[in-house]
C-alpha positions in Angstrom: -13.0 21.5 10.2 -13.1 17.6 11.1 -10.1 15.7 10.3 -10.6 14.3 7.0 -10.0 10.1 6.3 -8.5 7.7 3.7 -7.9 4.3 3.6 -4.1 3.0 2.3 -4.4 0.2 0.0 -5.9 -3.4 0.3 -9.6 -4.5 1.7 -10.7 -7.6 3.1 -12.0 -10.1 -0.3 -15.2 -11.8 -0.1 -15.0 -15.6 0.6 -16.5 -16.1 -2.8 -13.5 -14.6 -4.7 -11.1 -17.1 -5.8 -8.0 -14.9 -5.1 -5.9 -15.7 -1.8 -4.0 -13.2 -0.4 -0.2 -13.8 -0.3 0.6 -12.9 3.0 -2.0 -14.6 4.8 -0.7 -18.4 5.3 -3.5 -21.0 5.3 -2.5 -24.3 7.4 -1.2 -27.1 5.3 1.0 -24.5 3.1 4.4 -25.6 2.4 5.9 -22.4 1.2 3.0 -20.1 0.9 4.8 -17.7 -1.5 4.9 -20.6 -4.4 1.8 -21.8 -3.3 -0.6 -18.5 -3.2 1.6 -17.1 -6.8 0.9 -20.7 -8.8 -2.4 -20.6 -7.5 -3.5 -17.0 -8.9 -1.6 -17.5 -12.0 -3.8 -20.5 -12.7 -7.4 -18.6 -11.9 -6.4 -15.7 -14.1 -5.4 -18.0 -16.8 -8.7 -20.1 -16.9 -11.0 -17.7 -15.1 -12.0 -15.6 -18.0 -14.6 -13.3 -18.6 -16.0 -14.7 -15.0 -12.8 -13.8 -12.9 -13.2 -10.2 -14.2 -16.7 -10.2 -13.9 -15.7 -11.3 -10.0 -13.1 -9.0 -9.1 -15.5 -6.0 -10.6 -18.1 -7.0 -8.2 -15.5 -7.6 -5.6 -14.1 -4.2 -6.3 -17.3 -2.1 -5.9 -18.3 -3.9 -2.7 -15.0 -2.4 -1.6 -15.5 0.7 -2.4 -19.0 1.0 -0.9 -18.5 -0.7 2.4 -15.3 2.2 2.7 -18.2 4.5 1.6 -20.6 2.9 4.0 -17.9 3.5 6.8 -17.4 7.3 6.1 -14.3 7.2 4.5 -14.1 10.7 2.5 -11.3 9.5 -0.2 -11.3 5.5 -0.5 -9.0 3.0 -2.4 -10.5 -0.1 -4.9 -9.5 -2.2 -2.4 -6.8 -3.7 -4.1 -9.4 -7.0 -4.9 -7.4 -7.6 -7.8 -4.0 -8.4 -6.7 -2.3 -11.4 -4.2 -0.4 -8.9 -2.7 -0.1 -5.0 -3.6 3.4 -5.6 -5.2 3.1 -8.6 -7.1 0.1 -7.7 -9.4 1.8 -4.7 -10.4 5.3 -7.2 -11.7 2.7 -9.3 -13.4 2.7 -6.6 -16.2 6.3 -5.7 -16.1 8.6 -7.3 -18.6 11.5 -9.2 -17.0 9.8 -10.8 -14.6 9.5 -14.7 -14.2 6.8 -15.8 -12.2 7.3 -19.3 -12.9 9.9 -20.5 -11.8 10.4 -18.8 -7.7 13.1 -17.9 -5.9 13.5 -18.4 -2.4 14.6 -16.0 -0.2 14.8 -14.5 3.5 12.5 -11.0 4.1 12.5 -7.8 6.0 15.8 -8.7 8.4 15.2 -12.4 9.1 11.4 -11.7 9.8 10.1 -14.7 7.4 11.0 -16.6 4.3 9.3 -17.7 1.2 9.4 -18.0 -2.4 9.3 -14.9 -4.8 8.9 -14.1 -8.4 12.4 -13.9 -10.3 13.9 -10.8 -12.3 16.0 -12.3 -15.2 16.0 -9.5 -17.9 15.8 -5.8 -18.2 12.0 -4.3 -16.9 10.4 -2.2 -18.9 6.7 -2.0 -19.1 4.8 -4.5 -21.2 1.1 -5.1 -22.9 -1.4 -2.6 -22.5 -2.2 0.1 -19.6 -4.4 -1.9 -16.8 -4.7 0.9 -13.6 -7.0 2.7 -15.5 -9.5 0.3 -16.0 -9.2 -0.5 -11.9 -9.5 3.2 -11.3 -12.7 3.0 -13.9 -14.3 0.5 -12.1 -13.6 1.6 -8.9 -15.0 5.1 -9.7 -17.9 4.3 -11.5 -18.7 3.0 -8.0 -18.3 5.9 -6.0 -19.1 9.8 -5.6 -16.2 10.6 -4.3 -12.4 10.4 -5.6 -10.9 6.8 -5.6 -7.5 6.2 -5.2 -4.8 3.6 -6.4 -1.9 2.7 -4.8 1.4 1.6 -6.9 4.3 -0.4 -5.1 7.4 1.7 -4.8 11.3 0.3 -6.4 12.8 0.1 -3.5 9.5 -1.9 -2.0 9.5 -4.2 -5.1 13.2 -4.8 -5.0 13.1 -5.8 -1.3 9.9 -8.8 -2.3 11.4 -10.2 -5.4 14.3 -11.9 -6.4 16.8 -10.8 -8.7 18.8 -12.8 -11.3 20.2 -9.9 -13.6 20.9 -6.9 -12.5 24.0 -6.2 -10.3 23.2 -2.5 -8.9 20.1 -2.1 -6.7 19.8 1.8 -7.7 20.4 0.9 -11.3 17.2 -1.5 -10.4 15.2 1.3 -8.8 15.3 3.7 -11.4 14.1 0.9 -14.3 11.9 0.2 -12.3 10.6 3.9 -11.6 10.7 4.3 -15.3 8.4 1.4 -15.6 6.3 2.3 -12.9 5.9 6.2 -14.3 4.9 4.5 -17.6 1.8 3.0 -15.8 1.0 6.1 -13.4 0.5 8.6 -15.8 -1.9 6.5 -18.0 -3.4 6.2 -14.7 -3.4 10.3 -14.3 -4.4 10.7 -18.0 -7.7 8.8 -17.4 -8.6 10.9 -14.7 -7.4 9.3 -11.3 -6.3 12.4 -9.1 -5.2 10.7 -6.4 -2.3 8.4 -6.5 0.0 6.8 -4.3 3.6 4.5 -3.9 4.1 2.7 -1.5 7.2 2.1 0.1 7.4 0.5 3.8 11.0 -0.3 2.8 12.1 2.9 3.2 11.8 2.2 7.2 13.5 -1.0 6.7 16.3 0.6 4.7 16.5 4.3 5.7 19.9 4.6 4.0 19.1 3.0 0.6 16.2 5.6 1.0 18.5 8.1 1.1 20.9 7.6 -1.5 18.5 6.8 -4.5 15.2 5.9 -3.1 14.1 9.1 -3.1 14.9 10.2 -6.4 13.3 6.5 -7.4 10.2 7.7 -5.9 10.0 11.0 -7.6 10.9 9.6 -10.7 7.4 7.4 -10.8 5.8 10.8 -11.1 7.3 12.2 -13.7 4.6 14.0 -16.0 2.0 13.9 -13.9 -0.4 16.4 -14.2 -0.2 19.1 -10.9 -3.9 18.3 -10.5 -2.6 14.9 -9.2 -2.3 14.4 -5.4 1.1 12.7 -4.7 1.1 10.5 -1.7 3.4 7.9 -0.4 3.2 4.9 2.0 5.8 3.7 4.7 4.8 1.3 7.6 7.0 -0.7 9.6 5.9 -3.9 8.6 3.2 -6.9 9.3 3.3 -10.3 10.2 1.0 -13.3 8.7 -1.6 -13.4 11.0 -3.1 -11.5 13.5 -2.4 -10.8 16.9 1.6 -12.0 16.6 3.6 -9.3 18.7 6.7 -11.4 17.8 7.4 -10.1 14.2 10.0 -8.4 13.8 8.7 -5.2 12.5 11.3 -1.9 11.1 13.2 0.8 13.9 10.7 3.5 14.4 13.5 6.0 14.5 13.7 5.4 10.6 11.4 8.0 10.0 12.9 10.5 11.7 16.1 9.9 9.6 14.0 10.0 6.0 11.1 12.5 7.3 12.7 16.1 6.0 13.9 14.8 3.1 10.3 13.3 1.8 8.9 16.8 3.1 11.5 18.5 0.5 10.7 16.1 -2.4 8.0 16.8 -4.4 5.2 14.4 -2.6 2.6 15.7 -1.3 1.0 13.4 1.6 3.1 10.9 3.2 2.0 8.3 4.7 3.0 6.4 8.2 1.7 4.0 11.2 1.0 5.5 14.6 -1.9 2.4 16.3 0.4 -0.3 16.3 3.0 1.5 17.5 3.2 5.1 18.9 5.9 7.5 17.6 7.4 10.1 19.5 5.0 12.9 17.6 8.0 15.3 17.5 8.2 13.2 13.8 5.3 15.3 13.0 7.5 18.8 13.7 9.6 17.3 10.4 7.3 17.8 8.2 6.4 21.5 7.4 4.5 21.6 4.3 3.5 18.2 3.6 0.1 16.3 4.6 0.3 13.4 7.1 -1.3 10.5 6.7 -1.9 9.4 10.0 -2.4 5.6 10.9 -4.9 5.8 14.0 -6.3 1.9 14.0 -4.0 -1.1 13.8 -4.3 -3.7 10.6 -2.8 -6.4 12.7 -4.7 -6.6 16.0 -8.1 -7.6 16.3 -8.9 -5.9 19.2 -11.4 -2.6 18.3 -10.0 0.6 19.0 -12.3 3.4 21.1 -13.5 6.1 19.5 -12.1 7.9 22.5 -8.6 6.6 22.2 -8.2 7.4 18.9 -10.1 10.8 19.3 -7.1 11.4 22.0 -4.5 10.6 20.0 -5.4 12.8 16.6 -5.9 15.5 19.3 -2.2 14.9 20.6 -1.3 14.7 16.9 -3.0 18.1 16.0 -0.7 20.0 18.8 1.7 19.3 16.4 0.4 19.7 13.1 -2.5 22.3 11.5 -5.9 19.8 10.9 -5.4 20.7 7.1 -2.6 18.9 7.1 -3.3 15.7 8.9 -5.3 12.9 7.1 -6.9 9.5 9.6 -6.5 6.1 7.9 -5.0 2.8 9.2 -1.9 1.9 9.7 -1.8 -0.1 6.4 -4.0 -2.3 4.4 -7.1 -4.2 6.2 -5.9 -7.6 4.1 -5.9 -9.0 7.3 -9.0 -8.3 9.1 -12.8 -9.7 8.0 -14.8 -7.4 6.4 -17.1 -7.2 9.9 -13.8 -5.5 11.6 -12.4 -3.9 9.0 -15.4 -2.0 8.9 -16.3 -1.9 12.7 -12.9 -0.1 13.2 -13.2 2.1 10.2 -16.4 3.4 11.5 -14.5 4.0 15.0 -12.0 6.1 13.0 -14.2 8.2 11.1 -16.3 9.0 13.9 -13.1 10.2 15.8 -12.0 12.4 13.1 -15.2 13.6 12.7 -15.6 14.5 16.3 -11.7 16.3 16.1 
């Protein structure tokens, strides 16, 4: 059987979408977390009907150029969100996106300006994932999935003004989140994931309650469901920078047996940018990897043959039923041209496994 595919999250947006993405910094920015937030709260409050009419459009195109590309279980595309963690705070009651915060991210790699948490979260206003999963499925003939930012993941982008206990924080927010995921299960999405890259950032914190945090944003959900989880290493704000400072790759082997004895089901990790020492793969015994097999961050095209090689290494360690190709994370970064050009050389890899 050929290696099946997936993509993990976010797609390039058309140039004719008014939505910037947060992480990508456009010259003349002077902090480009207060800039890009301000700017996407003011087009959602005055774009009405014609924003949403806009982001469905955007959100189909998505899903058929992953379609086009071969991809067997594809995302929306994440065309409604600056950045895959803040859109989901936007509907989260304690959350101030008004007035920033400014802090230092992922171990000194950059710093910028984040939404604020200065009361208790708890969900808020009506369910919204479902109406992205509608749209997004309406679209396609095969199943779409949507990907949900993880506590520890949120915790690590935000600022916080109120509470004093990071696990107490996880597990409000996982509550939260939960309340949103299985509205998103109850309207028919089977396939949903969390993503948390902070868990190779902060193995430990993983450990001790991040976990649990993670589980508890499934609570409910239907068995039909597929359960799958995210964790690069981390990305800089532009292409082609081999100076970020990205997370120890020896962080998933300190986390890997304990997400293979949680209840998820496919976990998620990068491999392009940045082998791993495949014995990770040996870790997990009865859960489905998600293998990254192009890099997000690189414009340089990968060979079909190259990445044919390296699912074939991968497979010596794991059965093919168990092993999923997608790239190493989102493809916020790339144009739609590449992001496409290197899906097509990934799909045609796995195919030919």
């Amino acid at each position: 059987m050929p290696v099946k595919t997936t993509c993990l999250g976010a797609f390039p947006k058309p140039d004719w979408l008014p939505i910037r993405d947060w992480f990508q910094v456009d010259e003349g920015m002077t902090d480009h977390g207060d800039d890009v937030t301000h700017q996407y709260t003011k087009v959602m409050e005055q774009g009405g009907d014609e924003i949403v009419a806009q982001l469905d459009k955007a959100t189909v195109q998505a899903v058929q150029d992953q379609i086009e590309c071969g991809i067997d279980t594809p995302t929306d595309g994440e065309q409604r969100r600056e950045n895959y963690i803040h859109y989901q705070c936007r509907h989260l009651q304690g959350f101030d996106f008004t007035n920033l915060t400014k802090r230092v991210l992922r171990n000194g790699a950059y710093e910028t300006s984040l939404p604020t948490i200065r009361g208790k979260i708890e969900p808020e206003g009506e369910h919204f994932l479902p109406r992205d999963w509608q749209i997004a499925q309406e679209a396609s003939d095969r199943p779409i999935k949507i990907t949900v930012p993880g506590p520890i993941t949120i915790i690590d982008t935000t600022a916080n003004d109120f509470y004093t206990n990071d696990k107490e924080l996880a597990f409000d927010l996982a509550r939260a989140l939960n309340h949103e995921i299985k509205a998103l299960a109850a309207a028919g999405c089977k396939y949903i994931q969390v993503d948390e890259p902070l868990f190779a950032r902060k193995p430990e914190a993983a450990l001790e309650y991040g976990i649990e945090a993670l589980e508890m944003c499934f609570d409910g959900v239907d068995d039909s469901v597929t359960r799958a989880m995210h964790m690069c290493c981390g990305y800089p704000n532009k292409l082609d920078d081999e100076e970020y400072l990205k997370a120890d790759p020896l962080s998933y082997f300190k986390i890997a047996s304990a997400l293979d004895n949680s209840i998820i089901q496919q976990v998620s990790i990068e491999d392009a940018h940045r082998h791993n020492d495949l014995a990770l793969l040996d870790k997990f015994t009865k859960t489905t990897v998600i293998f990254g097999s192009i890099a997000i961050a690189k414009s340089k095209i990968e060979t079909v043959e190259d990445v044919t090689a390296r699912l074939k290494q991968a497979l010596e360690r794991i059965d093919a039923d168990r092993l999923i190709a997608a790239p190493d994370c989102g493809l916020g970064f790339l144009t739609r041209e590449l992001a496409m050009e290197k899906l097509k050389v990934m799909t045609t890899a796995a195919a030919a496994v």
